[in-house]
ROVOPA-433634 format. One line per 8 residues: number of its first residue (from 1); for each residue x, z, y of N, C-alpha, C. Coordinates in steps of 0.001 Angstrom, whole numbers, always signed. Each point is the difference from the previous one (the first is absolute). Example, Ala and Ser with C-alpha at 12.3 -4.5 7.8 and 13.67 -1.06 7.14 Angstrom:
residues 2
1) +13190:+7800:-5690:-890:+0:+1190:+900:+0:+1200 | -350:-720:+1050:+820:+60:+1190:-770:+730:+1090 .
//
This chain:
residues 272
1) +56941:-7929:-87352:-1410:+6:+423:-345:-1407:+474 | -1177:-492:-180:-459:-1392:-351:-258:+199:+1509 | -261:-1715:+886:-340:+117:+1018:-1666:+454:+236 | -1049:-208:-596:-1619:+525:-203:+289:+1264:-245 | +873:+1057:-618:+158:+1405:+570:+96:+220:+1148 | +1263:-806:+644:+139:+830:+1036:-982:-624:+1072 | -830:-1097:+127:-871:-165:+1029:-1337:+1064:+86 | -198:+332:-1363:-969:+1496:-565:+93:+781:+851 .
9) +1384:+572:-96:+906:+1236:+965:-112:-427:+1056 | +585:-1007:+888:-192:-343:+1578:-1886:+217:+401 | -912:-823:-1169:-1069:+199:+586:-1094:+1717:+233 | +487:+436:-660:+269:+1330:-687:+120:+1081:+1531 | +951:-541:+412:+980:+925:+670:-563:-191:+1943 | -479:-1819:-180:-414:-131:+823:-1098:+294:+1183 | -849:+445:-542:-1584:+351:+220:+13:+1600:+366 | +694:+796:-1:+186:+1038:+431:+1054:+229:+960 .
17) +1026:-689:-77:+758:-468:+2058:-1184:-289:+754 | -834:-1095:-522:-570:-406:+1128:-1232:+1205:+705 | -667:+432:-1005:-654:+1462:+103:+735:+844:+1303 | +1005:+406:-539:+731:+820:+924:+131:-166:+978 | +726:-1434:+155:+304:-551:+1542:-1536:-244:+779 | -725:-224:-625:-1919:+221:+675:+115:+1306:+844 | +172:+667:-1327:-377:+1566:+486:+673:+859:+1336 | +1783:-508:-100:+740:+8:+952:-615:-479:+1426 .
25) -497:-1663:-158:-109:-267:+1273:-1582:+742:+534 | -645:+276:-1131:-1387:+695:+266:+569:+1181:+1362 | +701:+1016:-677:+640:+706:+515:+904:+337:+1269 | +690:-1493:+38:+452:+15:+1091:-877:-543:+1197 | -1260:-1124:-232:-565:-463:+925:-1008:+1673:+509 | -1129:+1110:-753:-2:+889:+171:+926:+983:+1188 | +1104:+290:-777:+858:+847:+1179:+425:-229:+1200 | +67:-1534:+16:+267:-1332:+1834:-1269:+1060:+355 .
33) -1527:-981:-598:-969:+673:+1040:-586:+1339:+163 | +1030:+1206:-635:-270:+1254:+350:+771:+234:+830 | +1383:-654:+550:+1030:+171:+725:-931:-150:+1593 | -264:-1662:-550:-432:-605:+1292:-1188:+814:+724 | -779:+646:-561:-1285:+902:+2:+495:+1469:+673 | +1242:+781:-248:+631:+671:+448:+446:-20:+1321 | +607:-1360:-56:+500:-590:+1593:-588:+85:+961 | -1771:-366:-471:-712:-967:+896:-342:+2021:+626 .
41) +7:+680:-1144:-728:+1786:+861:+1054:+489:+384 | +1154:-496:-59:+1045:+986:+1051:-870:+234:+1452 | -490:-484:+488:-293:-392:+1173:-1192:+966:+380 | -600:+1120:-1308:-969:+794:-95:+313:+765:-141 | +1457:+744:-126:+429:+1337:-808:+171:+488:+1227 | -591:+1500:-374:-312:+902:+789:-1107:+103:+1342 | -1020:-796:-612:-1217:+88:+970:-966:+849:-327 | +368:+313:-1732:-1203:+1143:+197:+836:+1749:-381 .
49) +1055:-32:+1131:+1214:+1088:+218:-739:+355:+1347 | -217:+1339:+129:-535:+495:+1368:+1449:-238:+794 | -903:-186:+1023:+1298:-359:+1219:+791:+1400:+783 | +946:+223:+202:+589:+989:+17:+244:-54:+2226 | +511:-728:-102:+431:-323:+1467:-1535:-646:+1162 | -212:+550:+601:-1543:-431:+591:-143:+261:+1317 | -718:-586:+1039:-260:+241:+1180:-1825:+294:-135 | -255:+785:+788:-1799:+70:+525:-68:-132:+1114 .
57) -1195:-1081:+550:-243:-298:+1359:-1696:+446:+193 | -268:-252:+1179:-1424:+0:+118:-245:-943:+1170 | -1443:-564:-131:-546:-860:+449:-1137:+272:+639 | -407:-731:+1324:-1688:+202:+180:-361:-1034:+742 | -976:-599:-229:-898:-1349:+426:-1152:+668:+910 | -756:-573:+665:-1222:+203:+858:-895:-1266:+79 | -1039:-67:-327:-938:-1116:+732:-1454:+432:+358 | +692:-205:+1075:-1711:+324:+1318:-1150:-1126:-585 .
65) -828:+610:+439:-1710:-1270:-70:-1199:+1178:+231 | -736:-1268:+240:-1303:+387:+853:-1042:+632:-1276 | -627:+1047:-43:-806:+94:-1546:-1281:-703:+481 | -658:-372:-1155:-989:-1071:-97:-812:+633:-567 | -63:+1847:-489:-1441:+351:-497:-10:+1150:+380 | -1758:+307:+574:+480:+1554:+652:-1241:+178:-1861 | +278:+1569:+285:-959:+967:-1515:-188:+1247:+384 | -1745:+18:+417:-584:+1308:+381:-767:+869:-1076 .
73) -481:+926:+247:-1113:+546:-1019:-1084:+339:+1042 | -1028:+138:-928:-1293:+68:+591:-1179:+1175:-628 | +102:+981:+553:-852:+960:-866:-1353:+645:+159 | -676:-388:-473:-1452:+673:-228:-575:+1330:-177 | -414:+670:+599:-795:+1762:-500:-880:+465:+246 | -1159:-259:-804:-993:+452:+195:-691:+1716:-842 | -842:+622:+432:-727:+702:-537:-952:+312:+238 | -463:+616:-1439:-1285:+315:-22:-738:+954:-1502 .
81) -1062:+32:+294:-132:+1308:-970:-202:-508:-1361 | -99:-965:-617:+19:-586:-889:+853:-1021:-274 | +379:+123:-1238:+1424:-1649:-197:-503:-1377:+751 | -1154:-234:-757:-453:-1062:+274:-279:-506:+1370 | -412:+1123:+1180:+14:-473:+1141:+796:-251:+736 | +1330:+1346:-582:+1390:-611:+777:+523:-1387:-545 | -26:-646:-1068:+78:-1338:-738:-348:-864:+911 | -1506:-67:+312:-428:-831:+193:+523:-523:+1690 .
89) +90:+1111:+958:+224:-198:+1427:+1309:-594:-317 | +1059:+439:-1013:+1269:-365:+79:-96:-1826:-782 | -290:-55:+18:-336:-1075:-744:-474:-867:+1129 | -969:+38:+541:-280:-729:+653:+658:+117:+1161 | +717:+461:+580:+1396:-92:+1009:+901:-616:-657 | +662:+298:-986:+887:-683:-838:-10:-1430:+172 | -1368:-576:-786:-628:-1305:+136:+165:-745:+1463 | -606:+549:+745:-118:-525:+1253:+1529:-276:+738 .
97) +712:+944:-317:+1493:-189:+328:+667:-880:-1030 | +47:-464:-1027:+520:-1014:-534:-582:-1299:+308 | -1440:+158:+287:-866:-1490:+514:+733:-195:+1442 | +634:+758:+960:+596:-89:+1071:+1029:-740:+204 | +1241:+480:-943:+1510:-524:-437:-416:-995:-564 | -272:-384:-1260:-429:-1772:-235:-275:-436:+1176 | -1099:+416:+683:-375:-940:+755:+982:-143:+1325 | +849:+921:+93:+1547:-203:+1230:+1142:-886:-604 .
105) -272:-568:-1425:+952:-384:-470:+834:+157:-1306 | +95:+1506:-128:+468:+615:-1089:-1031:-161:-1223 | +1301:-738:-902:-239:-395:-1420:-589:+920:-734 | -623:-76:-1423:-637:+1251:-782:+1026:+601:-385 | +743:-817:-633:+1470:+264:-637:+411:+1160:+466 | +111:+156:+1649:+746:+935:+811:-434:+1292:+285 | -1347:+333:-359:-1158:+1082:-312:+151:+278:-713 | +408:+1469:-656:-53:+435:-1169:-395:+1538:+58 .
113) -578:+522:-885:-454:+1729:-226:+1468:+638:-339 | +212:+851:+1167:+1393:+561:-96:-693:+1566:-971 | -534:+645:+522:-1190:+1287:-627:-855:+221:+78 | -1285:+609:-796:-1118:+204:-259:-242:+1432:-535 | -563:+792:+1281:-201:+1276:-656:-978:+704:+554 | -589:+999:-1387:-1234:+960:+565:+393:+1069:-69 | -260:+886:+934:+330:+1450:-116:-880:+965:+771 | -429:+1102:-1091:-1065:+1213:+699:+529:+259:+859 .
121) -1151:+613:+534:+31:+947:+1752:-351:+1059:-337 | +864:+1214:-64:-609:+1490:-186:-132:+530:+1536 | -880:+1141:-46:+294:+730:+1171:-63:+1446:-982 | +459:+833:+714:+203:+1598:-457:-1206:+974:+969 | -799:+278:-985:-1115:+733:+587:+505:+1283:-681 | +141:+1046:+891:+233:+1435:-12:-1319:+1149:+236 | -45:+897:-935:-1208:+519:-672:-233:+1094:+1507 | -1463:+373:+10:-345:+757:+1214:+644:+1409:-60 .
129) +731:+357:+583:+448:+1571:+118:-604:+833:+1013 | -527:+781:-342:+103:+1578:+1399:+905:-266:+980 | -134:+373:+1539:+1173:-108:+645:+891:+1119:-334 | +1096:-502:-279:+1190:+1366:+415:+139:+36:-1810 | -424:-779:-1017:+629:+162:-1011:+589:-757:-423 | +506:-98:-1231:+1088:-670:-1050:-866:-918:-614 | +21:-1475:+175:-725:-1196:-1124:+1007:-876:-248 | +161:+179:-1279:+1345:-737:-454:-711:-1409:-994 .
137) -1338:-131:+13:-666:-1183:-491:-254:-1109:+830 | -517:-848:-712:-307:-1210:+402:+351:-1216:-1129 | -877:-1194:+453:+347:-1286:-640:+215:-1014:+648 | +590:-870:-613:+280:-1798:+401:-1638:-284:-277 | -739:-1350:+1068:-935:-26:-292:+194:-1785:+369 | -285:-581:-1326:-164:-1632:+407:-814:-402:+1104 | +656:-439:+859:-994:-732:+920:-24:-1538:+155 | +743:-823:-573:+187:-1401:+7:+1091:-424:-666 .
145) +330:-1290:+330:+1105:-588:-295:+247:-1113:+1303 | +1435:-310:-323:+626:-924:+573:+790:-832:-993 | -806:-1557:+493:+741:-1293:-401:+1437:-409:+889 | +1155:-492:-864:+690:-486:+1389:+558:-1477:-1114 | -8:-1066:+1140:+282:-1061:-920:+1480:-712:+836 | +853:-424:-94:+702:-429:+582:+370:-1776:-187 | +761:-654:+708:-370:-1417:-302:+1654:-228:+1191 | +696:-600:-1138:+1641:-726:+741:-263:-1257:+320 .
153) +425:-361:+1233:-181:-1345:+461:+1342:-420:+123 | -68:-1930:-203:+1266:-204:+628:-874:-1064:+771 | +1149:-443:+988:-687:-1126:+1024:+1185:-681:+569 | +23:-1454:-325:+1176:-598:-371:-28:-659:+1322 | -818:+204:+1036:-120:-469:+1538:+317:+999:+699 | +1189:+562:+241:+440:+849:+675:-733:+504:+1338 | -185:-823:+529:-424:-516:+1757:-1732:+758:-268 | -387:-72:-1049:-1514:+797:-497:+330:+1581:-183 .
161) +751:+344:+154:+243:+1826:-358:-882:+325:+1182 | +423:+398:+754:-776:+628:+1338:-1819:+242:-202 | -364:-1867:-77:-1074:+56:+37:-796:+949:-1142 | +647:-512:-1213:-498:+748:-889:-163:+1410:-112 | +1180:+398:+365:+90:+1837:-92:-1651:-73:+427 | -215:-233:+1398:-1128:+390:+888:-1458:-598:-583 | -6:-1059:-536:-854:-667:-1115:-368:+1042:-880 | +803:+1015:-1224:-328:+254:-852:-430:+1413:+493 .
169) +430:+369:+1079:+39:+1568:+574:-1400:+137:+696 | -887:-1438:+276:-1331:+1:+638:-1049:+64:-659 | +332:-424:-1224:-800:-342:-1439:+142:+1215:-974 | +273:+1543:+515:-560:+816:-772:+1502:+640:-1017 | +1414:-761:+419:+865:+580:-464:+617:+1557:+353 | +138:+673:-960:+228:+1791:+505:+1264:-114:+554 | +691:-1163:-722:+1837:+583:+480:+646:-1307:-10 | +906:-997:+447:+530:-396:+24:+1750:-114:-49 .
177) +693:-278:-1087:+1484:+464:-10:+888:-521:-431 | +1141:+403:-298:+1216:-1060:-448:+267:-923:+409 | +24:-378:+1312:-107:-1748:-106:+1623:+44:-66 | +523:-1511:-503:+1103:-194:+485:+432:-1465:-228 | +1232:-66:+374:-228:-1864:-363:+1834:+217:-795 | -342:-1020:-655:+923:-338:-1004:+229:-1859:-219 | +930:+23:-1218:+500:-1831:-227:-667:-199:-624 | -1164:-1047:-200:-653:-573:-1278:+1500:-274:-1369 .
185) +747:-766:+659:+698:-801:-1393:+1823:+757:+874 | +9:+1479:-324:+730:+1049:-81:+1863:-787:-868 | -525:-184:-1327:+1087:-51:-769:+862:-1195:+523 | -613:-1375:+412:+444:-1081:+479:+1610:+438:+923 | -654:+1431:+1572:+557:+522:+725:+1654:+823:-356 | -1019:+925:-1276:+1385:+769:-739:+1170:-676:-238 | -534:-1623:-1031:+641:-425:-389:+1404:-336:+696 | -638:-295:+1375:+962:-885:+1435:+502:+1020:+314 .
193) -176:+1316:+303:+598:+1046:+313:+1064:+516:-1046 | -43:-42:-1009:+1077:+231:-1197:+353:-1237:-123 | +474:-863:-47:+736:-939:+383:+1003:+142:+1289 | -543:+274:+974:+1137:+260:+1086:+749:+1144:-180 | -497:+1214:-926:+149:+917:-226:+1791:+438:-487 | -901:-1571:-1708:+1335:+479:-209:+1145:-1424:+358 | -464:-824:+977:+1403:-998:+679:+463:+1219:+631 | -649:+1048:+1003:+877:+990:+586:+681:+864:-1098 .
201) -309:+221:-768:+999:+524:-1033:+1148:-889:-55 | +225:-1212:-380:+589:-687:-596:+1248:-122:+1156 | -613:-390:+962:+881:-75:+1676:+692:+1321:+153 | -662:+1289:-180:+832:+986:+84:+1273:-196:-1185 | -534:+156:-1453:+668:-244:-961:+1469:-750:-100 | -753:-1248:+828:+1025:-1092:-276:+1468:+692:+1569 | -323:+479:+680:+600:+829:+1403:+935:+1216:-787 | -881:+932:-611:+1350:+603:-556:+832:-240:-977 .
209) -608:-809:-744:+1365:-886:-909:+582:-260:+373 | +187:-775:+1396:+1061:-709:+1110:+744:+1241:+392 | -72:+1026:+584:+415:+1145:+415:+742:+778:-1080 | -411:+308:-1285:+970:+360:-958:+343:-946:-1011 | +472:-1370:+468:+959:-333:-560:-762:-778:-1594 | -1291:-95:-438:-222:-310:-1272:-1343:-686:+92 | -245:-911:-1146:-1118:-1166:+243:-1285:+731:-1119 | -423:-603:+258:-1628:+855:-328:-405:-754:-1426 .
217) +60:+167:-1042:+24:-397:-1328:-1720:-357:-759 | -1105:+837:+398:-1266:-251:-334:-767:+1652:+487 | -1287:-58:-504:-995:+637:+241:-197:+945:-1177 | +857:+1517:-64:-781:+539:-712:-981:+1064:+59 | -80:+418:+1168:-1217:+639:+313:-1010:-376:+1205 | -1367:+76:-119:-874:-61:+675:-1126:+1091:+439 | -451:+303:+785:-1144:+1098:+290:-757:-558:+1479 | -1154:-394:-457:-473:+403:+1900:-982:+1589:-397 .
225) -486:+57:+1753:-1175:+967:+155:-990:-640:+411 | -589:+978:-1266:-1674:-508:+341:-685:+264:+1355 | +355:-171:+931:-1259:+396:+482:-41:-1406:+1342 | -34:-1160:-822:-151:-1338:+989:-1089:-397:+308 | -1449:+949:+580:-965:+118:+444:+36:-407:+1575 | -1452:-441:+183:+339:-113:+967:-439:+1161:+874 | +781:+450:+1472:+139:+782:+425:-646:-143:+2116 | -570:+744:+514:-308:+4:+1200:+1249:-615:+819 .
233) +262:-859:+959:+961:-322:+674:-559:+189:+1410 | -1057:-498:+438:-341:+39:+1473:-1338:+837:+313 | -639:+657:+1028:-896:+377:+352:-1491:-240:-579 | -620:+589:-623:-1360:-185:-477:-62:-632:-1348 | +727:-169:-926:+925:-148:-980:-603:+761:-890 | -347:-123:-1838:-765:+1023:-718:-167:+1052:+882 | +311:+1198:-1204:-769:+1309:+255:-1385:+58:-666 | -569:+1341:+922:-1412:-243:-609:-475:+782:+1581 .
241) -1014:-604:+30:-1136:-201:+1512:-1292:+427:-988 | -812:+1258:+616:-1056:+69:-329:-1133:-23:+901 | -1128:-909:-165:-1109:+167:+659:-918:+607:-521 | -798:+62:+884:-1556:+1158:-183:-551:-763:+613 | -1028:+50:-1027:-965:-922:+571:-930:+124:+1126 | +12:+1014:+325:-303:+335:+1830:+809:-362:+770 | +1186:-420:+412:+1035:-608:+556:+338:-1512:+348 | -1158:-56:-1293:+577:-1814:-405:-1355:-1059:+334 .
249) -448:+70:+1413:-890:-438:+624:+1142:-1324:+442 | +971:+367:+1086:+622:-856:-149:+1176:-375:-669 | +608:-1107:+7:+1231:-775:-1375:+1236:+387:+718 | +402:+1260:-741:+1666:-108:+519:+546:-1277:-72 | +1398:-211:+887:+846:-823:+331:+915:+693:-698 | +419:-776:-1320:+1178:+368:-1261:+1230:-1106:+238 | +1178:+192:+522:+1127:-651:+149:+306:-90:-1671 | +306:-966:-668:+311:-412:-1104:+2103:-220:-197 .
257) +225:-144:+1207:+1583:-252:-58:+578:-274:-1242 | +693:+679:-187:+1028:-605:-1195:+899:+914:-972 | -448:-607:-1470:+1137:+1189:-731:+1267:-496:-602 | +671:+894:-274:+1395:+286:-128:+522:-588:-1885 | -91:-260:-822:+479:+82:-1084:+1513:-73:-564 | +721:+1128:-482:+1181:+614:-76:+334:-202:-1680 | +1488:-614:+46:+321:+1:-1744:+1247:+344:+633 | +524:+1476:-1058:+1091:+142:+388:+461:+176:-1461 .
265) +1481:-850:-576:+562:+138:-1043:+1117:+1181:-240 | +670:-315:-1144:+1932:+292:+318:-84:-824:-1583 | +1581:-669:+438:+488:-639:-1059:+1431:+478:-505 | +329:-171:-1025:+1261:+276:-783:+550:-1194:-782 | +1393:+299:+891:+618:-1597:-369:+1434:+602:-735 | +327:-464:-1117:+1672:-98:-630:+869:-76:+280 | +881:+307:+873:+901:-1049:+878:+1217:+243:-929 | +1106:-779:+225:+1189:-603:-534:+1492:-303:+1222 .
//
């Protein structure tokens, strides 16, 4: 065989080693970074394995403060033998009592129509009988109606409750009610209260791990209770206070004190 054969054959032969050995290192650089990719999640296996071994604690936070809005209602009732006249008296009490509150201070914003309602007045007229017999008749007989309009206030000047009750109760209001005082900016409070809530979790938590012997691994359960409202703490404190407007010549003296807001958790920790 001439030497131009066999360089044929070498070139021949050549071009498909080199193919291979491509393909090889294709292959091997591939499987490094599935290895290395493997490695890097050891460090994840078994996090989404429910945890078998667990402690539950519970927690509770408190933060006191002064409330900054009291919220009354204010109700209107008039009648009369026609819609329109009970309308109109209610109406113009209505009026006159909102021209009042603006003018004490309270925003429009804070005025609002809580209900609006008309409703007949029957009376039961019973038919003339003989004395000493049986009359099993009679009718409902329209005699009017009654408007009643109602109107929720808030009044973001605390130190103004008193006066007002007696303000709106002089000016033709039937009933005065609900008042109570509450947090304008509530959630801010919660927030600080569930926060301490659950460090007292965590302080308990981290206490009986020490006690049996094992370290506290992560967080897999959480729950609070709802009910991180705020709550009466001292004397004269919400509720509901009703005036009549015959009463309310002069301005009760309303102690505003202070409410309570409560976040109580429980947490569930893994331990190891």
């Amino acid at each position: 065989m001439d030497e131009q054969n066999i360089n044929k054959i070498i070139e021949a032969t050549h071009w498909p080693r080199m193919m291979a050995a491509t393909a090889l290192g294709v292959l091997a650089l591939f499987l490094t970074v599935g290895v290395v990719s493997e490695l890097k999640g050891l460090r994840f296996i078994g996090t989404g394995v429910p945890a078998t071994n667990t402690i539950s604690v519970s927690g509770q936070g408190e933060v006191f403060a002064v409330p900054d809005l009291a919220t009354f209602s204010v109700t209107i009732r008039e009648r009369a033998k026609e819609v329109g006249g009970a309308q109109d008296t209610a109406t113009e009490k209505g009026n006159d009592i909102i021209a009042y509150l603006k003018q004490a201070g309270v925003e429009e914003k804070d005025i609002k129509t809580a209900d609006y309602s008309v409703y007949p007045q029957y009376e039961w007229k019973a038919e003339a009988c003989p004395v000493g017999s049986y009359c099993p008749g009679g009718e409902q007989i329209l005699v009017g109606f009654e408007v009643s309009q109602t109107l929720s206030v808030k009044v973001r000047d605390t130190k103004k409750a008193g006066d007002l009750l007696s303000g709106v109760g002089s000016r033709g209001a039937s009933e005065v009610s609900g008042l109570s005082f509450t947090i304008d900016e509530e959630d801010t409070l919660k927030a600080e209260a569930r926060g301490m809530a659950i460090k007292d979790a965590q302080t308990k938590a981290e206490a009986l791990a020490s006690d049996l012997g094992v370290r506290l691994v992560r967080v897999v359960g959480f729950y609070e209770n709802d009910y991180g409202y705020p709550v009466p703490y001292a004397y004269g404190m919400g509720g509901d206070i009703a005036v009549r407007s015959e009463a309310a010549k002069v301005a009760p003296e309303i102690p505003v004190g202070e409410n309570k807001i409560v976040s109580s958790v429980s947490v569930t920790y893994e331990i190891r």
